[in-house]
C-alpha positions in Angstrom: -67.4 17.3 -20.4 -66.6 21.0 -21.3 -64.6 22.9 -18.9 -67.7 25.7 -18.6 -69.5 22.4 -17.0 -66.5 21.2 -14.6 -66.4 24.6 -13.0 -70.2 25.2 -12.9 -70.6 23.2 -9.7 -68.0 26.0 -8.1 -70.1 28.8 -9.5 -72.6 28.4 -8.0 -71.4 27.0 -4.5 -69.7 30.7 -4.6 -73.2 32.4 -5.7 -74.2 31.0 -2.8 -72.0 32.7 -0.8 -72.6 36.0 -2.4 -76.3 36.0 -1.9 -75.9 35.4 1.7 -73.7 38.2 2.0 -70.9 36.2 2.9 -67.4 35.8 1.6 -65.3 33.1 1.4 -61.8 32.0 2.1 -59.5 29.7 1.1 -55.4 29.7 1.2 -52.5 28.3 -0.4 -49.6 25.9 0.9 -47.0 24.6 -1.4 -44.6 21.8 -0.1 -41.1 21.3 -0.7 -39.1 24.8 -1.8 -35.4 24.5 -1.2 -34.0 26.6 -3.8 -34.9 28.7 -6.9 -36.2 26.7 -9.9 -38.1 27.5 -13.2 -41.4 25.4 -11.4 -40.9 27.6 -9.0 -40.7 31.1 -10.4 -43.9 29.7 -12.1 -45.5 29.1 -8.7 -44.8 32.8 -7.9 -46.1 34.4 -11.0 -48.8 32.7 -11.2 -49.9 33.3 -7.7 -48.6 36.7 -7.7 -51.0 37.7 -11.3 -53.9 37.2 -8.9 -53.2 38.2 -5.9 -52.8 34.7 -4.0 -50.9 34.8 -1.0 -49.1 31.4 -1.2 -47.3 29.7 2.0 -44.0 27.9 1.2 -42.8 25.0 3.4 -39.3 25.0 3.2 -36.5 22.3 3.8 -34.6 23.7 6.4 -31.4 21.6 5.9 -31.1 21.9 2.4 -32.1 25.7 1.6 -30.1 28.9 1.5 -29.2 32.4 0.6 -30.5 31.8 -3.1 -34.0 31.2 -2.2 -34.1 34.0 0.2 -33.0 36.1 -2.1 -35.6 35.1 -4.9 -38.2 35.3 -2.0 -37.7 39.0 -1.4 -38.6 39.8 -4.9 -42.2 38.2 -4.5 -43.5 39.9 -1.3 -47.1 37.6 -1.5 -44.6 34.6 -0.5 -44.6 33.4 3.3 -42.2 31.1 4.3 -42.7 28.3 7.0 -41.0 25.1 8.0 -41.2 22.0 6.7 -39.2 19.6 8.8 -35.4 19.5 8.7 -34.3 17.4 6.1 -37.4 15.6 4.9 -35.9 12.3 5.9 -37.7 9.4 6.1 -36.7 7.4 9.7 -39.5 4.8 9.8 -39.6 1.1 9.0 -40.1 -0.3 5.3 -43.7 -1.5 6.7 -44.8 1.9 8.0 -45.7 5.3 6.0 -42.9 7.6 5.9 -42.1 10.1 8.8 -39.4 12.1 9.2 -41.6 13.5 12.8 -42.6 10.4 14.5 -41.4 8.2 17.1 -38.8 6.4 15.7 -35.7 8.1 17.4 -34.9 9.5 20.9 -37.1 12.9 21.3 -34.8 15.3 22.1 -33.1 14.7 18.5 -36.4 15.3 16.9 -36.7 18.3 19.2 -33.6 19.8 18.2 -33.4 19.5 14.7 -36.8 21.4 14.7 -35.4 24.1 16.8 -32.4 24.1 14.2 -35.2 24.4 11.4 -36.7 27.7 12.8 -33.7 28.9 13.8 -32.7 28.7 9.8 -35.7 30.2 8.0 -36.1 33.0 10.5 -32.1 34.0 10.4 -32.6 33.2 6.2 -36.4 35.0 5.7 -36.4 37.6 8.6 -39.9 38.8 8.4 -40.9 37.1 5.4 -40.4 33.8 7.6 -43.5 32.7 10.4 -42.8 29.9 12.7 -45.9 27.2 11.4 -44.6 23.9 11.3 -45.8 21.8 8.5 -44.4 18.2 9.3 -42.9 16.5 6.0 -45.6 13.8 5.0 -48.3 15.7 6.8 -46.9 13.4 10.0 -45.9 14.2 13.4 -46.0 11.7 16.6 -48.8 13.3 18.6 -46.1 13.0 21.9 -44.2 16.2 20.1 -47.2 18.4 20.1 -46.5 20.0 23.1 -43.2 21.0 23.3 -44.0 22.7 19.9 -45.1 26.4 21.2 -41.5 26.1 23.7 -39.5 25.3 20.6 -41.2 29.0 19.1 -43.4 27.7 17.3 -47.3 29.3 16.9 -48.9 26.5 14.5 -49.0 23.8 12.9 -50.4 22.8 9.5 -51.1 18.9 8.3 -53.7 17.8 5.7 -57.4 16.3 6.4 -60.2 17.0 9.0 -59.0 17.6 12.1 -58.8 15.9 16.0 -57.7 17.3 19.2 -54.3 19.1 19.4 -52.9 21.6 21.8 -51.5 23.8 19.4 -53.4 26.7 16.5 -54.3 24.3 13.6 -54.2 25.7 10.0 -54.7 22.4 7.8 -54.9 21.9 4.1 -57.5 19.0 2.9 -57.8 19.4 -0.9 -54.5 17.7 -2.3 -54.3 18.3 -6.1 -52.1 15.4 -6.9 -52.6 11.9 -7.4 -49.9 10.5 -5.4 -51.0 6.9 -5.5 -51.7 7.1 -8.9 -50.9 8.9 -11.9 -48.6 11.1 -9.7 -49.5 14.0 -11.9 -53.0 15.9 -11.4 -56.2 14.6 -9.8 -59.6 14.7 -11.6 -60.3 18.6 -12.4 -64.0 17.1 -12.0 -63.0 15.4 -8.4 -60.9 18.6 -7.3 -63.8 20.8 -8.0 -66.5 18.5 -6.3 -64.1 18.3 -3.3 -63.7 22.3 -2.8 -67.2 22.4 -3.4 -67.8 20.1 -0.4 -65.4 21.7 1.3 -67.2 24.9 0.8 -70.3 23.5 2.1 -68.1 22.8 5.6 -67.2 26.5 5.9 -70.0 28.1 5.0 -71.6 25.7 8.0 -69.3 27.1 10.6 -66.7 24.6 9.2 -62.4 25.1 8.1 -61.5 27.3 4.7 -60.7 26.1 1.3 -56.9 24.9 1.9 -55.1 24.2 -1.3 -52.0 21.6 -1.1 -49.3 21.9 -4.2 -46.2 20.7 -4.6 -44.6 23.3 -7.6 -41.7 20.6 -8.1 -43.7 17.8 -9.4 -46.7 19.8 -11.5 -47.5 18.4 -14.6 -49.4 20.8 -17.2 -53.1 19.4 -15.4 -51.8 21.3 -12.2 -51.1 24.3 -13.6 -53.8 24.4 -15.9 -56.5 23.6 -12.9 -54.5 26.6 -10.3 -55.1 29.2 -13.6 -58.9 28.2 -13.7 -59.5 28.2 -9.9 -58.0 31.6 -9.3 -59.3 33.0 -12.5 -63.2 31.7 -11.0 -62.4 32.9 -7.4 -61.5 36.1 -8.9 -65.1 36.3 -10.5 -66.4 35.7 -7.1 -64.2 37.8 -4.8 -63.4 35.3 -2.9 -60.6 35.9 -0.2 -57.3 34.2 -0.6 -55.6 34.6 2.7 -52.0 34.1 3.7 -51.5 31.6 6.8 -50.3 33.9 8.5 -53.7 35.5 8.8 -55.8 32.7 8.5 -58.5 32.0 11.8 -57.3 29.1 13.7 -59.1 26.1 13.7 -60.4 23.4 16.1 -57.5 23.2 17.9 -56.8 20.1 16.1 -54.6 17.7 14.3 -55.0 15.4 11.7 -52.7 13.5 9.6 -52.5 11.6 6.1 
């Protein structure tokens, strides 16, 4: 298959747009940024060539000065928090949570206080208090102390169920965690934002990308250059979180 034919499909979901007068928007969340690194500084150039606001869940207990300072030089960069120490506290037999319900609240509570309290002392205004949960997992029971803690939203990955918080989820993943561990299917990543599309333009959530800059092989890369070089054709609207519509006022997890 030529790469003209695996993009065709987004083509012409996006003419579709255009001829109803419509535009449509999708955002960026990459997982995992601790510290300056060559991955990276190629996450912010990339994103930065075209214009892509990209969101950056940072790990609160492990970052510092370094990465603020790189931050300041790449103003389309919004930083959020990603846990505190992306530390797995569940059993062997369950799927890793560093948010659920495996230790006394109030601990969970606090180092999630502790986590804002670092990126918005580290990132000032570049820093917005979204909560993405390390694993895409939080125990439902913690929801609602969130917005009392400072926090405005809250970001997982998949379609989403009742929550009593602003919802701004991601739900096309490009890596093939239980597989390769390198890049999905360029042919499955295009059908799924193409589905995706279909959602939105029916009333449904954006296009939210999920990348993690730290374990890209060259297929990641190579599919981010192609889907911002065909959004760009399309004017599509690449929107930081931070201005993004809420959703459902839902949750889901993966």
């Amino acid at each position: 298959m030529t790469d003209d034919s695996v993009w065709q499909p987004l083509h012409e979901a996006l003419e579709r747009w255009s001829d109803a007068g419509r535009v449509a928007d999708f955002w960026l969340r990459d997982d995992d940024a601790v510290e300056p690194t060559p991955a990276l500084d190629r996450l912010l150039d990339l994103t930065g060539h075209y214009d892509v606001p990209v969101t950056l869940a940072v790990v609160p207990a492990f970052t510092g000065e370094a990465l603020a300072a790189r931050l300041a030089r790449a103003e389309h960069a919004l930083v959020v928090v990603h846990g505190w120490a992306h530390e797995n506290h569940a059993p062997e037999n369950e799927k890793k949570q560093e948010l659920g319900p495996h230790r006394p609240r109030v601990i969970v509570l606090d180092e999630l206080a502790r986590g804002l309290a670092v990126i918005t002392q580290l990132h000032g205004g570049r820093a917005w208090p979204l909560l993405v949960p390390p694993w895409n997992r939080i125990d439902a029971g913690l929801i609602p102390d969130l917005g009392r803690l400072g926090f405005k939203a809250l970001s997982v990955f998949g379609r989403p169920k009742p929550a009593p918080i602003r919802l701004i989820n991601s739900n096309v993943d490009v890596m093939d965690w239980h597989g390769t561990r390198g890049c999905r299917d360029h042919v499955l990543l295009v059908q799924e934002i193409v589905v995706q599309l279909k959602r939105a333009f029916a009333g449904g959530d954006p296009v939210g990308l999920l990348t993690h800059h730290l374990v890209h092989d060259e297929a990641v890369w190579l599919f981010m250059q192609r889907l911002f070089e065909v959004t760009s054709r399309h004017g599509v609207r690449w929107l930081s979180s931070r201005a993004m519509p809420a959703q459902q006022s839902c949750i889901s997890g993966g």
